[in-house]
N, C-alpha and C positions, 0 to 999 in steps of 0.2 A: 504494500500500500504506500502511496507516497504520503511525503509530510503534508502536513496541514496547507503549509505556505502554495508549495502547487498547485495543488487543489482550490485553490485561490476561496479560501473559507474563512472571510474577512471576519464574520462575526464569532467565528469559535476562535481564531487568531484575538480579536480583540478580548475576548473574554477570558482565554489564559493570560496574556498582556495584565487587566486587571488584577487579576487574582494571583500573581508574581509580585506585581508592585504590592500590591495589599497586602503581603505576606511580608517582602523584605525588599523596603527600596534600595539597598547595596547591594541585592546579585545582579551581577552582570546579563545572569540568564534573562531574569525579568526587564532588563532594557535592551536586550537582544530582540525580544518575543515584540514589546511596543516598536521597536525597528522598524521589524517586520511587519508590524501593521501601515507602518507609513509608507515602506517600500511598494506593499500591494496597492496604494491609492495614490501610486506615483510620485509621494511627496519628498522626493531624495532630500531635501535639505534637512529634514526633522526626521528623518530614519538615518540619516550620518550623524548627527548629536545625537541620537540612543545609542547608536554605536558607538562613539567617543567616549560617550556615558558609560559605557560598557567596558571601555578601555582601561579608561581613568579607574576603573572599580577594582578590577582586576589585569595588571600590565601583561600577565599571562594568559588572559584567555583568547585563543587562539580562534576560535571560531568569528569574534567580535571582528579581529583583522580582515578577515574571510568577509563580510559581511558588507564592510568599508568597501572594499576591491569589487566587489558586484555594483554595488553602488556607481564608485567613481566609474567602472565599466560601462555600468547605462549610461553612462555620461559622456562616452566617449573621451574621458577623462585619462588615458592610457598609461601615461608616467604615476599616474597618483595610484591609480588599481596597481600595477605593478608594484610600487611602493608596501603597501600593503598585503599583498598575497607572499610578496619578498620577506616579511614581519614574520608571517600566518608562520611560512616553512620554516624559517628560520626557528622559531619558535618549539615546530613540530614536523621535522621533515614528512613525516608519515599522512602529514593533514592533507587529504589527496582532492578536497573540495578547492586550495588553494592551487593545487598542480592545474 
């Protein structure tokens, strides 16, 4: 089954979003998940600050770099995705969503 995100299932996206932040605004995870909400409604500027948000939370998690890089990618943004997908491996050569 694919992720939620695919599936472009904005309102079950939004509603783990919620219930992450409600839970613990410091995980990463949960401003990964608000991200993602914003990346589904095309809003790259406010799903790059949940990511950075995500960043800043934890300089380790690896998925959040991932996440940037798609982004700046929609963007045609190439040096700055690179940038970041560069992070992601460096981070965790094994992270294959970065490769």
């Amino acid at each position: 089954a694919l992720p939620i995100w695919h599936r472009h299932r904005d309102a079950r996206i939004s509603a783990l979003a919620r219930e992450l932040i409600d839970m613990n605004r410091q995980s990463p995870q949960a401003w990964c998940a608000l991200g993602n909400c914003f990346s589904l409604q095309r809003d790259r500027s406010n799903a790059l600050k949940c990511f950075d948000r995500a960043i800043k939370l934890d300089p380790g998690f690896v998925y959040a770099y991932t996440l940037c890089g798609h982004e700046r990618f929609s963007e045609e943004d190439w040096d700055r995705a690179q940038t970041y997908y560069r992070k992601a491996i460096l981070l965790d050569s094994r992270h294959y969503n970065a490769w």
